[in-house]
Gaussian input, Z-matrix of N, CA and C with variables (Angstrom, degrees):
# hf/3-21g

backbone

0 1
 N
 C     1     B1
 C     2     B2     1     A1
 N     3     B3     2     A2     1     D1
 C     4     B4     3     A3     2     D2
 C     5     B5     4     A4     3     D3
 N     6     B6     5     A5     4     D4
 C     7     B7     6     A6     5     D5
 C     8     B8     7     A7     6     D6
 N     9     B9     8     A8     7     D7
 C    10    B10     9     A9     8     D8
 C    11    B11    10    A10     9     D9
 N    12    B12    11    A11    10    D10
 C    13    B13    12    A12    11    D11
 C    14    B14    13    A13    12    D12
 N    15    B15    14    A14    13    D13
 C    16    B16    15    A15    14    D14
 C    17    B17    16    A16    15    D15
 N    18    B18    17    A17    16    D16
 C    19    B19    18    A18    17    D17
 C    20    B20    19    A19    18    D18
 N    21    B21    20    A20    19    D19
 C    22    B22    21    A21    20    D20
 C    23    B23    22    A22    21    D21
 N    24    B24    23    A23    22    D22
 C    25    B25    24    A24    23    D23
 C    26    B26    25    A25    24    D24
 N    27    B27    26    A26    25    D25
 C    28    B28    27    A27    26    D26
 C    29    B29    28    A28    27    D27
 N    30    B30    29    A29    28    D28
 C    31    B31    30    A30    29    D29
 C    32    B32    31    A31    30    D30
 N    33    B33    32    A32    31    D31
 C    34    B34    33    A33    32    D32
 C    35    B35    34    A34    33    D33
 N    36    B36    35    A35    34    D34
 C    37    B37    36    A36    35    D35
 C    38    B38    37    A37    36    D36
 N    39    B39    38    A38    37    D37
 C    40    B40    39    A39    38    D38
 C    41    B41    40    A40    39    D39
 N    42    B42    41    A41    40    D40
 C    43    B43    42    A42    41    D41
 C    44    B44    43    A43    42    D42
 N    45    B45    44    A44    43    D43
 C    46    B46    45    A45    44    D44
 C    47    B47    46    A46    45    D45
 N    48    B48    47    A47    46    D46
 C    49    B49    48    A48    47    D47
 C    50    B50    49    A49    48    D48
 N    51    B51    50    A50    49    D49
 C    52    B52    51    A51    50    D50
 C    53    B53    52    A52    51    D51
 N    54    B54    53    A53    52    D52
 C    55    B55    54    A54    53    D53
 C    56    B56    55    A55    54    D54
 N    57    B57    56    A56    55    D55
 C    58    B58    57    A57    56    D56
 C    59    B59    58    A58    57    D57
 N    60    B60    59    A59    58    D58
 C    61    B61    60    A60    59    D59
 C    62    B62    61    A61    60    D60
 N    63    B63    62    A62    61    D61
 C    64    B64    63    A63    62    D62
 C    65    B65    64    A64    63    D63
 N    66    B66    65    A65    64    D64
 C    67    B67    66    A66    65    D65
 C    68    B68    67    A67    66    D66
 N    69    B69    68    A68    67    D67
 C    70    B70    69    A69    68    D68
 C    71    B71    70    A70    69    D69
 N    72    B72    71    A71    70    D70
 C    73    B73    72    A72    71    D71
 C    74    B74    73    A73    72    D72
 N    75    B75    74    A74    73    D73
 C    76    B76    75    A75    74    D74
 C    77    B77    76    A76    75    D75
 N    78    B78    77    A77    76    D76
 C    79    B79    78    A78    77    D77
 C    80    B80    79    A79    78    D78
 N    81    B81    80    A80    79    D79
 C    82    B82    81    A81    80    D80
 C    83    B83    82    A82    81    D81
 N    84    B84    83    A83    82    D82
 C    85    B85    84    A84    83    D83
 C    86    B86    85    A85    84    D84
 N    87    B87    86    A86    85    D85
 C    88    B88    87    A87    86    D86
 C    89    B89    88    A88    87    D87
 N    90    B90    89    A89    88    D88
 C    91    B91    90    A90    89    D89
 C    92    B92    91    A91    90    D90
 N    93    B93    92    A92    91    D91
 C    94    B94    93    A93    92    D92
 C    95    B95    94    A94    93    D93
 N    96    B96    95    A95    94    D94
 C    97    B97    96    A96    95    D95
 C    98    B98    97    A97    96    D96
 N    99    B99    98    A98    97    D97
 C   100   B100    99    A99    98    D98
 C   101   B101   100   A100    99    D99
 N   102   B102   101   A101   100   D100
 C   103   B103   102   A102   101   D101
 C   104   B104   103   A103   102   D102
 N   105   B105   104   A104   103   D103
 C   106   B106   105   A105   104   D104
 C   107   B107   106   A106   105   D105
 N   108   B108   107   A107   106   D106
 C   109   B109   108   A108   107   D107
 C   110   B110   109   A109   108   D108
 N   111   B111   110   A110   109   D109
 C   112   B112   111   A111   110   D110
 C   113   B113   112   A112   111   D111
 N   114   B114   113   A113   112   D112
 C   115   B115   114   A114   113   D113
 C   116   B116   115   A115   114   D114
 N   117   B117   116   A116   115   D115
 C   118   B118   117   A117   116   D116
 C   119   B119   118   A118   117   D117
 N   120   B120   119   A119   118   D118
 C   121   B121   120   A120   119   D119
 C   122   B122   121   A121   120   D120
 N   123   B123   122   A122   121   D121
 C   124   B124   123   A123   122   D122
 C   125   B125   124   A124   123   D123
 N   126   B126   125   A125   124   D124
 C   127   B127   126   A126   125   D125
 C   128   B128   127   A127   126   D126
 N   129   B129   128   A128   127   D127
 C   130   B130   129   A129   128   D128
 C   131   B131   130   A130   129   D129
 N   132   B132   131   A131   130   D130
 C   133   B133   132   A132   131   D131
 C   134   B134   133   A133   132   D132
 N   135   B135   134   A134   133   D133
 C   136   B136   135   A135   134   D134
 C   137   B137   136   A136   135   D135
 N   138   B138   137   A137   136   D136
 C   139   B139   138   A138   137   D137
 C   140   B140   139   A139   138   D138
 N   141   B141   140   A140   139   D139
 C   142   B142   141   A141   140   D140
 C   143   B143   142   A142   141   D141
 N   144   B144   143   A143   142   D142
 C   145   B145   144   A144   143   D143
 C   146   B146   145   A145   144   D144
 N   147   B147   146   A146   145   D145
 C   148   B148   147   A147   146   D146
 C   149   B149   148   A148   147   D147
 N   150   B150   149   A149   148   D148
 C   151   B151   150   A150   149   D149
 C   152   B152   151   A151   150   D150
 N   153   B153   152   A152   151   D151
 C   154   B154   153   A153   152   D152
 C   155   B155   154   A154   153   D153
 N   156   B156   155   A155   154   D154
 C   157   B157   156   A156   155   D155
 C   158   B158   157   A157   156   D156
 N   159   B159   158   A158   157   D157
 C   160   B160   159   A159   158   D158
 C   161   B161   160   A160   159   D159
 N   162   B162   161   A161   160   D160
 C   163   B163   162   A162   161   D161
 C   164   B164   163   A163   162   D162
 N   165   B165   164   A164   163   D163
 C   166   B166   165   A165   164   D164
 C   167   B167   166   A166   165   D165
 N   168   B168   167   A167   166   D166
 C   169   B169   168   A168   167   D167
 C   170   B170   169   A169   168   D168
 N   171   B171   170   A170   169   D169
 C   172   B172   171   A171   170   D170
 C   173   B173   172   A172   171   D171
 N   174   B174   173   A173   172   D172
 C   175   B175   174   A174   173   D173
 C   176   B176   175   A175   174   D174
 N   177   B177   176   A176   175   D175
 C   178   B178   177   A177   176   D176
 C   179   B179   178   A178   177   D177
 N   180   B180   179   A179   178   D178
 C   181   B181   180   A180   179   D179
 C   182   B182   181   A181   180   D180
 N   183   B183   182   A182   181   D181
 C   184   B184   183   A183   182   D182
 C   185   B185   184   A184   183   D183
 N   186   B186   185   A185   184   D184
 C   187   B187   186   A186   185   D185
 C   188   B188   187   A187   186   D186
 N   189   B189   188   A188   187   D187
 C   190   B190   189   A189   188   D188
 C   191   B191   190   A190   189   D189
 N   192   B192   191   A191   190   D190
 C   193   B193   192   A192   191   D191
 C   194   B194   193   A193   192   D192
 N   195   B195   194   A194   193   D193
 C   196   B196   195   A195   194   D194
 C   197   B197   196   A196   195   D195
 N   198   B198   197   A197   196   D196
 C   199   B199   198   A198   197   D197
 C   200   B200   199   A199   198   D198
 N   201   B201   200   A200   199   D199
 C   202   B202   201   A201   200   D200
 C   203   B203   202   A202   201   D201
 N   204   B204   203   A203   202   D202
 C   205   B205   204   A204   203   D203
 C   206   B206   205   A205   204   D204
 N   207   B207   206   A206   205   D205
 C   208   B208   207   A207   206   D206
 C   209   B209   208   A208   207   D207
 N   210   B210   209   A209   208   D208
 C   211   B211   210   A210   209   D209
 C   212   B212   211   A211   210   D210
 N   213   B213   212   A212   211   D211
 C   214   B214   213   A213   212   D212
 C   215   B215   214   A214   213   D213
 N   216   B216   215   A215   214   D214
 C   217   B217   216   A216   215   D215
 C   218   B218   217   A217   216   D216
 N   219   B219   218   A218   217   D217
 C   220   B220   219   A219   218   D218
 C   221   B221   220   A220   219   D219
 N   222   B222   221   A221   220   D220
 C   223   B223   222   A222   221   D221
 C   224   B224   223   A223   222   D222
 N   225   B225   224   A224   223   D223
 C   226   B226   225   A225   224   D224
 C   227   B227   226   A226   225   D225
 N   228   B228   227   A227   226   D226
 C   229   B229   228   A228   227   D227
 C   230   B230   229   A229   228   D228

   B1=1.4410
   B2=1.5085
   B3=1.4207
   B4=0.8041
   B5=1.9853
   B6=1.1187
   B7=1.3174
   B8=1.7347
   B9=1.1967
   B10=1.4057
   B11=1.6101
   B12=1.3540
   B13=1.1698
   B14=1.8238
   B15=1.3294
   B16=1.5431
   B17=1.2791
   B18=1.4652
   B19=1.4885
   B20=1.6242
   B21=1.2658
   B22=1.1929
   B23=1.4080
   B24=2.0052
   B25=1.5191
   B26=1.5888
   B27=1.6295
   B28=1.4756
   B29=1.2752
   B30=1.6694
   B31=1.5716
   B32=1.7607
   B33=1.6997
   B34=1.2641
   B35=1.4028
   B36=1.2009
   B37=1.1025
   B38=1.6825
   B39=1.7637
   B40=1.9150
   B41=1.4502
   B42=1.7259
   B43=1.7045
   B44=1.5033
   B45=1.4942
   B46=1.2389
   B47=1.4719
   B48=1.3597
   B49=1.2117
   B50=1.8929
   B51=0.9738
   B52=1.9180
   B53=2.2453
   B54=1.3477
   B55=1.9475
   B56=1.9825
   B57=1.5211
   B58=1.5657
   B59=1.9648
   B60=0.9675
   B61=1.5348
   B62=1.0350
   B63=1.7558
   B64=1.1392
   B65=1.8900
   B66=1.2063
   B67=1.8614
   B68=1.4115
   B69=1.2291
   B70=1.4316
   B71=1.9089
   B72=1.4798
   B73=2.0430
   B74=1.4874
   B75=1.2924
   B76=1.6055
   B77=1.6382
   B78=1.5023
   B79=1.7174
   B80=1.2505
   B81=1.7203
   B82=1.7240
   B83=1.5414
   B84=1.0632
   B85=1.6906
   B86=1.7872
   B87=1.0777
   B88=1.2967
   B89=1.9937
   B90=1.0077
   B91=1.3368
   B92=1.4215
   B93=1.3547
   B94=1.4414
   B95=1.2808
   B96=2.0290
   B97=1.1692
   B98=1.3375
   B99=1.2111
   B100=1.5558
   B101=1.6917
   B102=1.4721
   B103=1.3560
   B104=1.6348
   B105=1.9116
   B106=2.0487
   B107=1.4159
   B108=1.3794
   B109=1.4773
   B110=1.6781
   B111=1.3923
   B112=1.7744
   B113=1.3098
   B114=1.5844
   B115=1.4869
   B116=1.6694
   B117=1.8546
   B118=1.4852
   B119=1.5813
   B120=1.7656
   B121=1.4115
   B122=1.6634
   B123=1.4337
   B124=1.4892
   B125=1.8220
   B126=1.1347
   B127=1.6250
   B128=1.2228
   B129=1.6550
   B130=1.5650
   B131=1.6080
   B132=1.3751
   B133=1.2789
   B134=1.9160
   B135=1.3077
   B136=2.1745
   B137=1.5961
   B138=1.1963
   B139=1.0828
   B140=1.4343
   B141=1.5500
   B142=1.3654
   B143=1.4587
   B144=1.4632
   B145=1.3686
   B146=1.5720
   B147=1.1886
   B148=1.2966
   B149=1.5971
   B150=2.0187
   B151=1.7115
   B152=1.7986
   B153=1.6739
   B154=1.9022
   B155=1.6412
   B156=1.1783
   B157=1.4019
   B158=1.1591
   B159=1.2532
   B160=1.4077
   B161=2.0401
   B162=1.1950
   B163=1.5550
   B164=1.8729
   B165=2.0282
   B166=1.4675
   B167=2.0358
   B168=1.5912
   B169=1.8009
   B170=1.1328
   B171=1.6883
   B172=1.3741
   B173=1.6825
   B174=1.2567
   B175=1.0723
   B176=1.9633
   B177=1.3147
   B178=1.5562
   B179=1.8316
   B180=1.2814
   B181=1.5588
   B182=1.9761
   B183=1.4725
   B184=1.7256
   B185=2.1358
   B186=1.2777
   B187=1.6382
   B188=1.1091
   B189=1.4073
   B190=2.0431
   B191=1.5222
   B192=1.6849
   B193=1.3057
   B194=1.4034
   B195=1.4734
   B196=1.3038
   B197=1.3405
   B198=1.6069
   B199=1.1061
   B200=1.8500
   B201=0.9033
   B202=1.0874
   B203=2.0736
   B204=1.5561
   B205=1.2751
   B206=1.4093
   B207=1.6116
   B208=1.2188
   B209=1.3404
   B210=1.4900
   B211=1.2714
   B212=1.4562
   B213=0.8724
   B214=1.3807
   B215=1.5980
   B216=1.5007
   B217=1.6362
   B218=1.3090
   B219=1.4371
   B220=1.4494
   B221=1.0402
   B222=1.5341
   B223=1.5221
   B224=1.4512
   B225=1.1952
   B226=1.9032
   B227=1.4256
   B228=1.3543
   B229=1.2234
   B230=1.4261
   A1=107.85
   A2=130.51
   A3=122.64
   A4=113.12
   A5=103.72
   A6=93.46
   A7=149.65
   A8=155.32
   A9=140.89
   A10=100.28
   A11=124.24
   A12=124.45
   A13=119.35
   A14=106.02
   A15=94.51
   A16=123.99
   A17=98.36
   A18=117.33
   A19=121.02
   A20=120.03
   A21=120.72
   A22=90.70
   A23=99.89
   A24=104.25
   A25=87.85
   A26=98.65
   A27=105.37
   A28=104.84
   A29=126.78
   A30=128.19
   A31=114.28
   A32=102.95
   A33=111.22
   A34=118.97
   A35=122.66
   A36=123.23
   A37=132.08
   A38=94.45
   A39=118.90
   A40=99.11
   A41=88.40
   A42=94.67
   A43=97.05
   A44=119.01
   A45=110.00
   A46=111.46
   A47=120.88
   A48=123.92
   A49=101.31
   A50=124.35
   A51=111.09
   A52=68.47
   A53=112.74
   A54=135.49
   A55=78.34
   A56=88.40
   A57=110.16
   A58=114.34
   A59=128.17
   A60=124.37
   A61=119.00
   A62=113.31
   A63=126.25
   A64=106.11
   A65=99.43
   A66=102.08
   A67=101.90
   A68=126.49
   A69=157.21
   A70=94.36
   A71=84.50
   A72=114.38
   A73=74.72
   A74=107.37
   A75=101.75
   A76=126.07
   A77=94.21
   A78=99.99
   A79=103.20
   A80=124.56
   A81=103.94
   A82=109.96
   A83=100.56
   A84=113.05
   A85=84.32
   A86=158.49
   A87=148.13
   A88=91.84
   A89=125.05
   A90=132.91
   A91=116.70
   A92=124.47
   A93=108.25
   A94=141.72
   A95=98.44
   A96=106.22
   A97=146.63
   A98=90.02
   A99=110.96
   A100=118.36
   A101=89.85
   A102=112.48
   A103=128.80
   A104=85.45
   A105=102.75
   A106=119.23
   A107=95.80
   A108=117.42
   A109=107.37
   A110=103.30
   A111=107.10
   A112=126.55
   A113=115.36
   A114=121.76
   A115=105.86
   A116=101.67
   A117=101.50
   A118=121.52
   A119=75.18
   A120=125.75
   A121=133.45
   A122=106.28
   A123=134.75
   A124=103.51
   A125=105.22
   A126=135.18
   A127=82.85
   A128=107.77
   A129=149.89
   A130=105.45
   A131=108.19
   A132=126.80
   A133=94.43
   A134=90.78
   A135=100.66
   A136=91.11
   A137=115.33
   A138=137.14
   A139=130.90
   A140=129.68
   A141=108.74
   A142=99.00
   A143=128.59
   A144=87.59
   A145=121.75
   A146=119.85
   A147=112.74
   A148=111.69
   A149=95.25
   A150=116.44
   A151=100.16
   A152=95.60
   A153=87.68
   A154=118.02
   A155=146.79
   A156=147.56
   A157=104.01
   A158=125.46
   A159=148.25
   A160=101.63
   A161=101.67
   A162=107.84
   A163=124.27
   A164=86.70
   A165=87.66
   A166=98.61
   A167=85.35
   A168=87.07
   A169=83.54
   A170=112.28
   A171=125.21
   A172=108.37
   A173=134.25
   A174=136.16
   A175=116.13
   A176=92.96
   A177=113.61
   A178=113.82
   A179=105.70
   A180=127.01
   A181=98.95
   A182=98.54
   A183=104.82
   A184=92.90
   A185=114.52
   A186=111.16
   A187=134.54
   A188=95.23
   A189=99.85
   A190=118.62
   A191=110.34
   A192=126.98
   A193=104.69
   A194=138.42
   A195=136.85
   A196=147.42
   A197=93.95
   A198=116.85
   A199=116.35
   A200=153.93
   A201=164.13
   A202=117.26
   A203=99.29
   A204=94.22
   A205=132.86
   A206=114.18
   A207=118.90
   A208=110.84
   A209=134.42
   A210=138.26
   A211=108.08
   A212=173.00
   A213=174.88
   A214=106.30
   A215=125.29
   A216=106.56
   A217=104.88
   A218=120.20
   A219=137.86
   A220=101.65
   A221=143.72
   A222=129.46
   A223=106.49
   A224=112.62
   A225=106.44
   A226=112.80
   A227=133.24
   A228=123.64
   A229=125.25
   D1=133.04
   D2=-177.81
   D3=-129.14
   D4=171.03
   D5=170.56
   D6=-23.17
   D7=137.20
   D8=-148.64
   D9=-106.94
   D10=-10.84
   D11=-171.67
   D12=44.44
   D13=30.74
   D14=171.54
   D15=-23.72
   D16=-174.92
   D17=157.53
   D18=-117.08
   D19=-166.67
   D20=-156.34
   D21=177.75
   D22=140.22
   D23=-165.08
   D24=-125.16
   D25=131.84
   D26=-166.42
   D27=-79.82
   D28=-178.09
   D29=167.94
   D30=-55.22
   D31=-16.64
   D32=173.63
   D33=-84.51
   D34=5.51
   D35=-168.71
   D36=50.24
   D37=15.39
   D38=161.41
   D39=-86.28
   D40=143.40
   D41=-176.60
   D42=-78.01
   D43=149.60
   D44=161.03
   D45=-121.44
   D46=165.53
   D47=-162.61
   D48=-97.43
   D49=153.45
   D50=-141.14
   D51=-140.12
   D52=108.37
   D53=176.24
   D54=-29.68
   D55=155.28
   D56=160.49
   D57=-89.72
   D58=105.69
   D59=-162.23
   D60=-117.08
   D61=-0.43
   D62=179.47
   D63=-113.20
   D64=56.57
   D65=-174.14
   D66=-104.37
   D67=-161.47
   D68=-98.88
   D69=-104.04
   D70=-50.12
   D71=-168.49
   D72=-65.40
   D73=-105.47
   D74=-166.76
   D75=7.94
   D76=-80.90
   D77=-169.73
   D78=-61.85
   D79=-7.29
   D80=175.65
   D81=-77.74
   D82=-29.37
   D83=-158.69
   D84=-89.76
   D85=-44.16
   D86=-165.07
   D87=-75.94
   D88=-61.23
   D89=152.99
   D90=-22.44
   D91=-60.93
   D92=168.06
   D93=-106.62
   D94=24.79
   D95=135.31
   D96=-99.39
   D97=-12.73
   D98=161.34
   D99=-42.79
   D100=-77.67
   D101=163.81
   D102=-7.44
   D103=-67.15
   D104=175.99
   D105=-50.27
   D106=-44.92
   D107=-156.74
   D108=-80.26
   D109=-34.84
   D110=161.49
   D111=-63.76
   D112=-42.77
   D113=178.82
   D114=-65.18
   D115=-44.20
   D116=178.22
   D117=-17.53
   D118=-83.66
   D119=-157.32
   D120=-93.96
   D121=-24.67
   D122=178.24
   D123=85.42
   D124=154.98
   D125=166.02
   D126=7.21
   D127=-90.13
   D128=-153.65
   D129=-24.19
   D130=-35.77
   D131=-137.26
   D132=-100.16
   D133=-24.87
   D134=-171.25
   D135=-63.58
   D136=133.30
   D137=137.48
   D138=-101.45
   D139=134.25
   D140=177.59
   D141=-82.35
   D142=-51.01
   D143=-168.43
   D144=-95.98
   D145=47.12
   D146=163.25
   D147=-107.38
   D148=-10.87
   D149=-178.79
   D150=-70.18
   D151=-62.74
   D152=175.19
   D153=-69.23
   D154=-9.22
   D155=145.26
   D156=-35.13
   D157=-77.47
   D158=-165.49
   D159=-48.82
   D160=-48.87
   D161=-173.24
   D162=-94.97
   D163=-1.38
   D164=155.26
   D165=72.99
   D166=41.17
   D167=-172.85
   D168=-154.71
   D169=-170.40
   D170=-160.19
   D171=-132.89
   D172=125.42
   D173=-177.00
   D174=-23.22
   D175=-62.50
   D176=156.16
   D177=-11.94
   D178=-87.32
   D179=148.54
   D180=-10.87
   D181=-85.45
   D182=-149.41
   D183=-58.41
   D184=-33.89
   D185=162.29
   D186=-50.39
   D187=-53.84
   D188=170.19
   D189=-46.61
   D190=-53.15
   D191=-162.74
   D192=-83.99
   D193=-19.15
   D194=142.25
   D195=-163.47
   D196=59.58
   D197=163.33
   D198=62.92
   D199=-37.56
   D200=-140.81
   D201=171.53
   D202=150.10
   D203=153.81
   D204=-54.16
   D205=-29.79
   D206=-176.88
   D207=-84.23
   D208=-41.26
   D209=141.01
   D210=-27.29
   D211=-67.42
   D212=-160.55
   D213=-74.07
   D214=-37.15
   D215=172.94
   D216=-124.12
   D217=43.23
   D218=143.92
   D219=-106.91
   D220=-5.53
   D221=158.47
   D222=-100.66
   D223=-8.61
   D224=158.05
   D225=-85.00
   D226=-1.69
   D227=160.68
   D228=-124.15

């Protein structure tokens, strides 16, 4: 799942088109930090938001791209 690419209504009242930021890079890099931090540390230990802290993103972000904590280490396995 990737980003929705809304829109966004400028001070001009032109729609503007608002970057996709939730793509491909992201979920790899949330993915292989996920990843570290499980082998580290175990399950117990995942946090999402210490996962999007860590990756320099926003909880928001690690939801879009999969839905849940459990969504997130059902795409690590």
């Amino acid at each position: 799942m990737t980003g929705t690419g809304l829109s966004a209504v400028s001070s001009a009242g032109a729609s503007v088109a608002r970057p996709k930021t939730h793509d491909e890079s992201l979920r790899l890099r949330l993915l292989h930090r996920a990843a570290a931090t499980v082998f580290d540390r175990g399950t117990a230990a995942l946090s999402l938001r210490q996962l999007a802290a860590d990756v320099k993103t926003s909880t928001t972000a690690v939801y879009s791209l999969f839905g849940s904590k459990a969504g997130l280490l059902d795409s690590l396995y």
